[in-house]
N, CA, C and O atoms as CSV, one atom per row, in Angstrom:
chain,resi,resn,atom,element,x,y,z
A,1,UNK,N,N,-129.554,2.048,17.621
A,1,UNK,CA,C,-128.126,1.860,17.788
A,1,UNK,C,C,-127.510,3.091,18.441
A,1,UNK,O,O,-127.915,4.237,18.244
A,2,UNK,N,N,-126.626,2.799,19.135
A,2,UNK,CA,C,-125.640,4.027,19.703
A,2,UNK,C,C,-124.653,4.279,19.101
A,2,UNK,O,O,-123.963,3.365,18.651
A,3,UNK,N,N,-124.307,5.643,18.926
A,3,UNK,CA,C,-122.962,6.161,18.493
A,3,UNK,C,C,-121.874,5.621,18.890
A,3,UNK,O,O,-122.162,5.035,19.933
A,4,UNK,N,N,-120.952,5.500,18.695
A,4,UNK,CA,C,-119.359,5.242,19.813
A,4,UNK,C,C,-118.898,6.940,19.667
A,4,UNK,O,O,-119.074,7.911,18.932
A,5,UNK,N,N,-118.332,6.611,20.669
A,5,UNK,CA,C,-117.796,7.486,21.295
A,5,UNK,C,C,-116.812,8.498,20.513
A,5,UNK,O,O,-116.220,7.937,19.591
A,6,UNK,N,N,-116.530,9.766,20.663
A,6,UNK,CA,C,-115.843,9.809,19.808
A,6,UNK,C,C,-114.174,9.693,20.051
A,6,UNK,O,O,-113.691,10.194,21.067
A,7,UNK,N,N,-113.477,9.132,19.244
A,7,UNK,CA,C,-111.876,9.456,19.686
A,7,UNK,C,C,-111.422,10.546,19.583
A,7,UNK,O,O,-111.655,11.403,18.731
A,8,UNK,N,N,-110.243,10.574,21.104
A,8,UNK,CA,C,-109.549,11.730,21.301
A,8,UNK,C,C,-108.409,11.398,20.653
A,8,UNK,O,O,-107.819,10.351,20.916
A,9,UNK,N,N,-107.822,12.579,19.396
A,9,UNK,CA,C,-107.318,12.259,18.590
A,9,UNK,C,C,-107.017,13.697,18.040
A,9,UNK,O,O,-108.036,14.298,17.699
A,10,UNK,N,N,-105.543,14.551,17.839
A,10,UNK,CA,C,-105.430,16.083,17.491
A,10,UNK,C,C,-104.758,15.475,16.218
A,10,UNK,O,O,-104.229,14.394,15.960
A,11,UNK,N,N,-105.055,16.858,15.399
A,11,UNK,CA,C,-104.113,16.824,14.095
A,11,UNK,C,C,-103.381,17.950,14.033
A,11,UNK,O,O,-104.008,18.963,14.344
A,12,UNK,N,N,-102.100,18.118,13.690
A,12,UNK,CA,C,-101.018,19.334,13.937
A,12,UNK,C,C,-100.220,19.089,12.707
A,12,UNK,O,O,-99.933,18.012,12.184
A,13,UNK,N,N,-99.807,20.743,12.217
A,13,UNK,CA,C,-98.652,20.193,11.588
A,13,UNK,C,C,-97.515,21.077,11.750
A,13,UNK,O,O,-97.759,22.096,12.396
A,14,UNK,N,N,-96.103,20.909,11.237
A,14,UNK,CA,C,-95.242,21.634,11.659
A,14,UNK,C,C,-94.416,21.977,9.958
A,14,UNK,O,O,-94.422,21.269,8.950
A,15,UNK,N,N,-94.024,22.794,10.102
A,15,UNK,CA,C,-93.208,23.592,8.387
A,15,UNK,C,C,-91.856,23.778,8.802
A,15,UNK,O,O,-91.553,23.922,9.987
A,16,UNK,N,N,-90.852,23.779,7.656
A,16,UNK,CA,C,-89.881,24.633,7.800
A,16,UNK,C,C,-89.562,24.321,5.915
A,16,UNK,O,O,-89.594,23.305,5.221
A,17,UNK,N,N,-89.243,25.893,5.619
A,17,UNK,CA,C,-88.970,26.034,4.443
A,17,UNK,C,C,-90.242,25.147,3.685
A,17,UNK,O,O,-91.305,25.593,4.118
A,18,UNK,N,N,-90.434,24.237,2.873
A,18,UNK,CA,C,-91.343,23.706,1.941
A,18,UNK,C,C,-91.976,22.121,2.211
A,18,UNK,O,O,-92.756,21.364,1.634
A,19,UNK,N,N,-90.895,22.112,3.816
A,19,UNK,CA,C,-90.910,20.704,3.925
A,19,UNK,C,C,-92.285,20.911,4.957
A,19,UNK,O,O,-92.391,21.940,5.624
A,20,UNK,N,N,-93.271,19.873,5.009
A,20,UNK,CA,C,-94.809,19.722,5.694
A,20,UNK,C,C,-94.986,18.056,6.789
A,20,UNK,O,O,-95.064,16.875,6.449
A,21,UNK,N,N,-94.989,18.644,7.971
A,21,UNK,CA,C,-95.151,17.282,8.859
A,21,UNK,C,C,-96.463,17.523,9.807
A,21,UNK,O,O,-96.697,18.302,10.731
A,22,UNK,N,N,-97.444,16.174,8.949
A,22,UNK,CA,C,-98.730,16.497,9.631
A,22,UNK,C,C,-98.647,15.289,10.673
A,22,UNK,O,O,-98.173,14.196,10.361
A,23,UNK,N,N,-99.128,15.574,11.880
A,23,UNK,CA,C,-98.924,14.761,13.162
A,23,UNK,C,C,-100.416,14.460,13.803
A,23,UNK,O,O,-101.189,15.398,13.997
A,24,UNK,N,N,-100.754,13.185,14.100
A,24,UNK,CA,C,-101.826,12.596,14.167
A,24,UNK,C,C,-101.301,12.126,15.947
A,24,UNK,O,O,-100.309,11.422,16.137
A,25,UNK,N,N,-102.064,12.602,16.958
A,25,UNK,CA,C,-101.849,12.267,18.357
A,25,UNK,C,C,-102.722,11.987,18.546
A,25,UNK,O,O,-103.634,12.756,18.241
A,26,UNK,N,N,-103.042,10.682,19.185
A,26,UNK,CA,C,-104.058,9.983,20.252
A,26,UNK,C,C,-103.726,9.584,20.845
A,26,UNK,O,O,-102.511,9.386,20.808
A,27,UNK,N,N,-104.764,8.953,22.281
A,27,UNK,CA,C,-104.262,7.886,22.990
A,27,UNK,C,C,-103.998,6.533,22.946
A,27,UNK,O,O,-104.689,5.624,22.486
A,28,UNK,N,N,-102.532,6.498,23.669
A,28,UNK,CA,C,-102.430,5.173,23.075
A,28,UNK,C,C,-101.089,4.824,24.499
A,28,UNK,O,O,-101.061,5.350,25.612
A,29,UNK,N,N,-99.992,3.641,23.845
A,29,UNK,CA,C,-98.621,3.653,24.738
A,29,UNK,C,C,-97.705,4.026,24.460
A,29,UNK,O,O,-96.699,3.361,24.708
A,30,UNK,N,N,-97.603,5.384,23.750
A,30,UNK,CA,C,-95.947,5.584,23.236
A,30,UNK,C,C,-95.325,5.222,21.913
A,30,UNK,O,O,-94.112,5.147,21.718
A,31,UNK,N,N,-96.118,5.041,21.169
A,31,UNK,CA,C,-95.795,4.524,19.589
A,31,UNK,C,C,-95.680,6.082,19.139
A,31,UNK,O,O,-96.619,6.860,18.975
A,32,UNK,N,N,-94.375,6.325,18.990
A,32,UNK,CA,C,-93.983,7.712,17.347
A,32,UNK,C,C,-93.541,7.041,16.471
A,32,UNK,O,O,-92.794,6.085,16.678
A,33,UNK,N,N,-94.058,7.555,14.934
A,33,UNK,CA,C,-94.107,6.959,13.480
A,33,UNK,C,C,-93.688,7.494,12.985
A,33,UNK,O,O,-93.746,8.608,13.506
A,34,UNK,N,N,-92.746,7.529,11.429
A,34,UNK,CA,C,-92.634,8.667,10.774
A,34,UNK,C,C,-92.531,7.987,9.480
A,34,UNK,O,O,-91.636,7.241,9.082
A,35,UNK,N,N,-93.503,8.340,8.945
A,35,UNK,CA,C,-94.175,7.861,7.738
A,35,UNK,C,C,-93.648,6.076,7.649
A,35,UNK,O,O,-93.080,5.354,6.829
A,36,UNK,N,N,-94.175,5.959,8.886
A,36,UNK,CA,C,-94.564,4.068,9.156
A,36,UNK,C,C,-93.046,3.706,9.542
A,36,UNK,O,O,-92.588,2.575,9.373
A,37,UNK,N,N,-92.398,4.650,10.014
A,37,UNK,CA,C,-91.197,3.957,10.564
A,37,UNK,C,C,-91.533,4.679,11.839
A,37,UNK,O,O,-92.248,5.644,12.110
A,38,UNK,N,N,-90.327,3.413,12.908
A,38,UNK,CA,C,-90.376,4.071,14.478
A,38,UNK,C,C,-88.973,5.447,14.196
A,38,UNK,O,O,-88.084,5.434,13.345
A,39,UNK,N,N,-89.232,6.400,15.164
A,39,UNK,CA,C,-88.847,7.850,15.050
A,39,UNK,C,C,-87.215,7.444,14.893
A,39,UNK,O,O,-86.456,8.209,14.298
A,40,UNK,N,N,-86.695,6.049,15.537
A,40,UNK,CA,C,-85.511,6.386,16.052
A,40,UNK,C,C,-84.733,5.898,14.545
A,40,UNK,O,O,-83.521,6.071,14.413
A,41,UNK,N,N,-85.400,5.403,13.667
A,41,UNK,CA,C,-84.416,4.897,12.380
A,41,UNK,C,C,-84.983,5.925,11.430
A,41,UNK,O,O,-85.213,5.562,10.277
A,42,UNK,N,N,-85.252,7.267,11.820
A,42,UNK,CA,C,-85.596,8.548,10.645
A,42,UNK,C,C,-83.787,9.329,10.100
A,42,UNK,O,O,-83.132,10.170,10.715
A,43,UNK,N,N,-83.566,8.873,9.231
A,43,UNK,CA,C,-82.449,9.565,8.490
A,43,UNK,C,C,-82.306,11.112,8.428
A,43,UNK,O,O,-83.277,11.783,8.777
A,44,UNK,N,N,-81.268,11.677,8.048
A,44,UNK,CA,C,-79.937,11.623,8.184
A,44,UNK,C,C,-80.013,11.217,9.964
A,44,UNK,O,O,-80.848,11.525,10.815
A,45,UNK,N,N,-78.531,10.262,10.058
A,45,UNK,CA,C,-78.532,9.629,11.720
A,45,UNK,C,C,-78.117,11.212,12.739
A,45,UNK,O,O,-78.378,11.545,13.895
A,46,UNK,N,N,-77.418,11.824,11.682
A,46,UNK,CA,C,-76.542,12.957,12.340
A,46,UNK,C,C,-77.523,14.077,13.154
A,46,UNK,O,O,-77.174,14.929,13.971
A,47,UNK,N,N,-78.841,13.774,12.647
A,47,UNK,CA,C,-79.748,14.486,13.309
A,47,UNK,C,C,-81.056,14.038,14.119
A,47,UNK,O,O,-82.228,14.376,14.292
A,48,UNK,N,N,-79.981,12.915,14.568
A,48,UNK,CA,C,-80.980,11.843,15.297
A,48,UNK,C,C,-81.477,13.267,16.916
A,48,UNK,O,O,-82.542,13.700,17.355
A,49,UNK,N,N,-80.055,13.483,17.251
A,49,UNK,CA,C,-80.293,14.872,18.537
A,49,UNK,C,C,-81.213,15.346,18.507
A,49,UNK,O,O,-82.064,15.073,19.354
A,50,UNK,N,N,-81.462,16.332,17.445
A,50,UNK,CA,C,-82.684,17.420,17.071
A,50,UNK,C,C,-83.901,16.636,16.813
A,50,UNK,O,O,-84.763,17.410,16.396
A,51,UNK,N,N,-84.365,15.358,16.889
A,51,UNK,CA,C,-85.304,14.929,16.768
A,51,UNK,C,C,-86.110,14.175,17.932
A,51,UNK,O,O,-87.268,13.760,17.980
A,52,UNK,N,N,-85.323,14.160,18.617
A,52,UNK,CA,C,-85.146,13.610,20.169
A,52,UNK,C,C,-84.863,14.953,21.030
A,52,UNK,O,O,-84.490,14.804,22.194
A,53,UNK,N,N,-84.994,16.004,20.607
A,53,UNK,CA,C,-85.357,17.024,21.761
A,53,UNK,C,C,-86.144,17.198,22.530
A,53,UNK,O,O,-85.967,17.300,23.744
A,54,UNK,N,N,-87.643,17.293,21.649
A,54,UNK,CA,C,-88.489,17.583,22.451
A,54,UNK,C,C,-88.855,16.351,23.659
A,54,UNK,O,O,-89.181,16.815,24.752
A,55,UNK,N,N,-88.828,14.979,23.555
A,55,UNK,CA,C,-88.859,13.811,24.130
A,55,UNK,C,C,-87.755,14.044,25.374
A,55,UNK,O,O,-87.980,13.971,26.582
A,56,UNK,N,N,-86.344,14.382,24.613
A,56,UNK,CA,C,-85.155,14.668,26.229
A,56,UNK,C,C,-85.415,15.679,27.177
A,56,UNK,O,O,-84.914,15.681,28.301
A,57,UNK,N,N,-86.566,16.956,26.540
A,57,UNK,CA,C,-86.283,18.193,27.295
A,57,UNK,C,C,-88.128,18.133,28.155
A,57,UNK,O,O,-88.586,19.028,28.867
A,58,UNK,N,N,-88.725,17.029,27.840
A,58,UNK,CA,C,-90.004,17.270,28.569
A,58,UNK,C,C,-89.872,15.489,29.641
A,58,UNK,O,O,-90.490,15.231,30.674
A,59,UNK,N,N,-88.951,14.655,28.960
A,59,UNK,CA,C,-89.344,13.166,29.463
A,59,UNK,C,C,-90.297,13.033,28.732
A,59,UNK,O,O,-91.138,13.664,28.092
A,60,UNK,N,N,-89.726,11.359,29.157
A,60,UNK,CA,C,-90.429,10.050,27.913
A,60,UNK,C,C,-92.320,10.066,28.813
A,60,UNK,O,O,-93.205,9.705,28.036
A,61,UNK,N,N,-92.738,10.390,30.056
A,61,UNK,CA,C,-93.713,10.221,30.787
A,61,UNK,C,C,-94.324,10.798,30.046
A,61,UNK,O,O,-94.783,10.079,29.159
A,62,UNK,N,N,-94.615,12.010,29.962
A,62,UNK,CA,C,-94.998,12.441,28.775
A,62,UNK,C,C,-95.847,12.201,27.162
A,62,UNK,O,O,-96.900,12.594,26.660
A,63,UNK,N,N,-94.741,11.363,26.764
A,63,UNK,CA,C,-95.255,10.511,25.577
A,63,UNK,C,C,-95.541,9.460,25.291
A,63,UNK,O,O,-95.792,8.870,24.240
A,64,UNK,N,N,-95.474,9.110,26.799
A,64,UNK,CA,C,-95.697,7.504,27.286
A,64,UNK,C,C,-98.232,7.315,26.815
A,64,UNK,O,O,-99.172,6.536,26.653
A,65,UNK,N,N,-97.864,8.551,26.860
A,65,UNK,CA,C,-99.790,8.320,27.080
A,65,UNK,C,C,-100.264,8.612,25.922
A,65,UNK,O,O,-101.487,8.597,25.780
A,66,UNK,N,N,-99.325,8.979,24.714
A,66,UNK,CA,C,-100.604,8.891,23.416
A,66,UNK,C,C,-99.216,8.515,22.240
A,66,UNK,O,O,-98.014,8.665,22.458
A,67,UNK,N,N,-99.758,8.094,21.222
A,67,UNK,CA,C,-99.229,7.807,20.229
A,67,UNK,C,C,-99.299,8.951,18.889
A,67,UNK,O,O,-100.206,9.577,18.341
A,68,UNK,N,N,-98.463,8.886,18.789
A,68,UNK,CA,C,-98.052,10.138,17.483
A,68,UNK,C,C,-97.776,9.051,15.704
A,68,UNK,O,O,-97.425,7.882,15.546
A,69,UNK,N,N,-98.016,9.773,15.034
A,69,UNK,CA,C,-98.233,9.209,13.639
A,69,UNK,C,C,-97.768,10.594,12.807
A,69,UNK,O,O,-98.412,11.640,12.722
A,70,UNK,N,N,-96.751,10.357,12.349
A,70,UNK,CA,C,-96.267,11.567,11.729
A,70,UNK,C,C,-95.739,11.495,10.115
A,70,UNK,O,O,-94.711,10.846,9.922
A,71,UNK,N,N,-96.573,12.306,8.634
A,71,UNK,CA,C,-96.585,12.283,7.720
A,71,UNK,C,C,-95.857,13.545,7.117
A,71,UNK,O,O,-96.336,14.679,7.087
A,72,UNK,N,N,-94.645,13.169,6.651
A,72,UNK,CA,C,-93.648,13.882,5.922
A,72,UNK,C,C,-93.197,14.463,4.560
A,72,UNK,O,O,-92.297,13.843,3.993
A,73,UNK,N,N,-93.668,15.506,3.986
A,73,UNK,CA,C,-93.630,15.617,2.562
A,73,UNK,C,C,-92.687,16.322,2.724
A,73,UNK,O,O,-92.211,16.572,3.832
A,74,UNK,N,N,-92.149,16.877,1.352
A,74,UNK,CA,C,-91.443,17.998,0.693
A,74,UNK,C,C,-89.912,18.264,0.965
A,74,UNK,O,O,-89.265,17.534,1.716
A,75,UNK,N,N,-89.404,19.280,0.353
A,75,UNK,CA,C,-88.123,19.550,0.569
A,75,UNK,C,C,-87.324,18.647,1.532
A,75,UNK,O,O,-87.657,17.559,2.002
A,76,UNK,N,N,-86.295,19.288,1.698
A,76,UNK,CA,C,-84.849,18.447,1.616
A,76,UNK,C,C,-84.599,17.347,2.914
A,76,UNK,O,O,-85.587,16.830,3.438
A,77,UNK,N,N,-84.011,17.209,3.120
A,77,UNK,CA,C,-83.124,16.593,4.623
A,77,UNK,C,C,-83.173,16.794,5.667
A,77,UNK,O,O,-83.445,16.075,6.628
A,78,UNK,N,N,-82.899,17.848,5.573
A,78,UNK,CA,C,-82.371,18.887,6.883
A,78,UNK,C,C,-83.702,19.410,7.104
A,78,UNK,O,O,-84.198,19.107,8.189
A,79,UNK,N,N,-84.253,19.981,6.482
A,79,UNK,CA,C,-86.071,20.480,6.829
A,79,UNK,C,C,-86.836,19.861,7.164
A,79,UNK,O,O,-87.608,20.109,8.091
A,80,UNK,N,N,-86.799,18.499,6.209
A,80,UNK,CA,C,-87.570,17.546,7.382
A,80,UNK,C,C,-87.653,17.268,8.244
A,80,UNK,O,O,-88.746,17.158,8.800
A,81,UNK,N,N,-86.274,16.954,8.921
A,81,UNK,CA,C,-86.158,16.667,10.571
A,81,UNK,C,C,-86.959,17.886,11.509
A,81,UNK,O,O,-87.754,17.738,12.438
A,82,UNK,N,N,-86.487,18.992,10.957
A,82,UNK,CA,C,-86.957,20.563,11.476
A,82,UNK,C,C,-88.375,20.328,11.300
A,82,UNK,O,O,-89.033,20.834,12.209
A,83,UNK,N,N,-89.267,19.536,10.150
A,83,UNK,CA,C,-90.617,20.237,10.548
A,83,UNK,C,C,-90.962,19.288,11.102
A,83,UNK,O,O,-91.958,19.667,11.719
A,84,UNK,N,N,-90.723,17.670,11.434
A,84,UNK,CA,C,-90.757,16.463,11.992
A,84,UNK,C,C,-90.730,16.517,13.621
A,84,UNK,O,O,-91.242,15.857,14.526
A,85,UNK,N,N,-89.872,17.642,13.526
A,85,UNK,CA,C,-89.733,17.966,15.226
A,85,UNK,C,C,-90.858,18.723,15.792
A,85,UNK,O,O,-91.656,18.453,16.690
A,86,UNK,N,N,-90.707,19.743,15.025
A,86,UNK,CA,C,-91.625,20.866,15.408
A,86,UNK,C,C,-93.149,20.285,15.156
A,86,UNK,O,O,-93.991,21.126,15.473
A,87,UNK,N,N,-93.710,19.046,14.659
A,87,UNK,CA,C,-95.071,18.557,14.798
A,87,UNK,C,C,-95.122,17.756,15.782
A,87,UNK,O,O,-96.218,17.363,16.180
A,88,UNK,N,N,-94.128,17.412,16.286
A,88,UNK,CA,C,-93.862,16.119,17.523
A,88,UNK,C,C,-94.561,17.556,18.384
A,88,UNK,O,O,-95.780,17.697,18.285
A,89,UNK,N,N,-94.018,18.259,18.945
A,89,UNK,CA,C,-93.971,18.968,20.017
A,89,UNK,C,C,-95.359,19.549,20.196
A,89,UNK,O,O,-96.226,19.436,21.062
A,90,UNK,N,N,-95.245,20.235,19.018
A,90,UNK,CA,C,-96.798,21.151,18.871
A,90,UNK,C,C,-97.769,19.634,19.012
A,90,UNK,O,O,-98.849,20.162,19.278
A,91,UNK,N,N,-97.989,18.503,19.005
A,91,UNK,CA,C,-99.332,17.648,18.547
A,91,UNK,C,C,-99.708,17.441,20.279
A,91,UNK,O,O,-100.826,17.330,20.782
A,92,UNK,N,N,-98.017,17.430,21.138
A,92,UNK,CA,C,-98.171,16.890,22.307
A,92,UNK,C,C,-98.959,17.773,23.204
A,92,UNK,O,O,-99.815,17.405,24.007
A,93,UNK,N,N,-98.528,19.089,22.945
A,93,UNK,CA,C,-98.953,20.346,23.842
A,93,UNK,C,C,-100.545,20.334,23.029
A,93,UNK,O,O,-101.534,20.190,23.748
A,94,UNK,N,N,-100.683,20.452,21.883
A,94,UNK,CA,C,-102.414,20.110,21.591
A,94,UNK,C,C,-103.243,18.964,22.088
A,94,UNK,O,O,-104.456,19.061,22.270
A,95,UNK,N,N,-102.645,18.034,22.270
A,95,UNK,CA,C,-103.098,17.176,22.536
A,95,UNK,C,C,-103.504,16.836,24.447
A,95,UNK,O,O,-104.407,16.228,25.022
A,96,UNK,N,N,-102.273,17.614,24.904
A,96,UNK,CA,C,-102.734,17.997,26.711
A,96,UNK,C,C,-103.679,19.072,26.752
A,96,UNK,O,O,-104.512,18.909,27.644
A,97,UNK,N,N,-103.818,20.083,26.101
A,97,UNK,CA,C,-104.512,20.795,26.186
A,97,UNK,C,C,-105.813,20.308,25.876
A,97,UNK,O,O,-106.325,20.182,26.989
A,98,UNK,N,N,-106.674,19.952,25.006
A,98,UNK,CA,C,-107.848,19.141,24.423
A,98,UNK,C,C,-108.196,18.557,25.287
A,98,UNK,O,O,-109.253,18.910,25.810
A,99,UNK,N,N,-107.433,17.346,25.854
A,99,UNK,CA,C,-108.387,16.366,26.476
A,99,UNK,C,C,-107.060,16.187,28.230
A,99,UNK,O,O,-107.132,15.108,28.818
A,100,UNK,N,N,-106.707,16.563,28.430
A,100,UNK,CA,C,-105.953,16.212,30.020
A,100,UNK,C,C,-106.452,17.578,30.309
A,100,UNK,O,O,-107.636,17.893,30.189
A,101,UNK,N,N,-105.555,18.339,30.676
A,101,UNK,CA,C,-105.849,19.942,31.073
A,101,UNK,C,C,-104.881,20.909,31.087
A,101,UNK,O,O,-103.691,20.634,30.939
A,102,UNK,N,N,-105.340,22.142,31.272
A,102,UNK,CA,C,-105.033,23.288,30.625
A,102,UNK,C,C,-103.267,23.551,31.767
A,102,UNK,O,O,-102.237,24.088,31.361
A,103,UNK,N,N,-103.465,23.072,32.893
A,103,UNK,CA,C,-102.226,23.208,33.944
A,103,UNK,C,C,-101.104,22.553,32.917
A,103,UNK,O,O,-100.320,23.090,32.135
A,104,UNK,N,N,-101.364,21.132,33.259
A,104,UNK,CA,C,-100.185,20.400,32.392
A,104,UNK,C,C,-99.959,20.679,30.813
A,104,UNK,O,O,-98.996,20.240,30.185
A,105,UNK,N,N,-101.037,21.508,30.243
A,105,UNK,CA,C,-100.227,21.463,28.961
A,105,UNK,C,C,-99.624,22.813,29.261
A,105,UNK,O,O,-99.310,23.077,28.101
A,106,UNK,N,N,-99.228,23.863,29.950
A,106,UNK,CA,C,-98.938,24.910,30.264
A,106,UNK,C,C,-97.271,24.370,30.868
A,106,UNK,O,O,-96.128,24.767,30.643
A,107,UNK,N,N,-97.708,23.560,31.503
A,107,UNK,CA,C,-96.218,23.051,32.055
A,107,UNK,C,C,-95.347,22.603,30.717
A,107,UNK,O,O,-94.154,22.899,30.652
A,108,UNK,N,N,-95.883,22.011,29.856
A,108,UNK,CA,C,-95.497,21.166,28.931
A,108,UNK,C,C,-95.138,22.539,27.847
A,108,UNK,O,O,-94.008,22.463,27.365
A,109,UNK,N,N,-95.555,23.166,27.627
A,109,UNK,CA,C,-95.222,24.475,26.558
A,109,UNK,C,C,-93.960,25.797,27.173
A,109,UNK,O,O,-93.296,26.656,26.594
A,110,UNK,N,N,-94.101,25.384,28.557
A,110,UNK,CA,C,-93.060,26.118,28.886
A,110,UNK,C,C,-92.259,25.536,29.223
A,110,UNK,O,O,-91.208,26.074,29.570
């Protein structure tokens, strides 16, 4: 029997204060999750902006080529969104780097 292949697939996570967002990127079409919801109905609404940064300030092309899965523990409200963001971003730039290449994830981090 043959192996399969293995999947390209990064794991990242992002902190702020106590709150923990571990981010699961592969390829895929653009599916972001956050703990099994789509990104855009993640509460408080008021910080829908800050969660949709990294997506407004790089383009949707971008995240159009792998799917993100993002798991949210701990502390409050407001931290979550903060470490929710900050694993979006970091999984994408790991994830160009790994398996596309080292140019575009360079573009993508700066």
């Amino acid at each position: 029997m043959t192996t399969p292949a293995p999947k390209q697939q990064v794991q990242v996570f992002g902190r702020k204060k106590t709150s923990t967002a571990v981010a699961h990127c592969k390829a895929g079409k653009g599916l972001i999750n956050v703990n099994g919801r789509p990104l855009r109905l993640v509460e408080p609404r008021a910080l829908q902006p800050k969660l949709l940064e990294p997506i407004w300030l790089l383009g949707e092309d971008y995240f159009n080529q792998c799917d993100i899965r993002i798991r949210v523990k701990g502390g409050g409200r407001i931290s979550r969104i903060y470490a929710i963001r900050q694993a979006l971003a970091k999984s994408l730039v790991a994830y160009y780097q790994k398996y596309v290449d080292e140019a575009t994830k360079k573009t993508i981090k700066d």
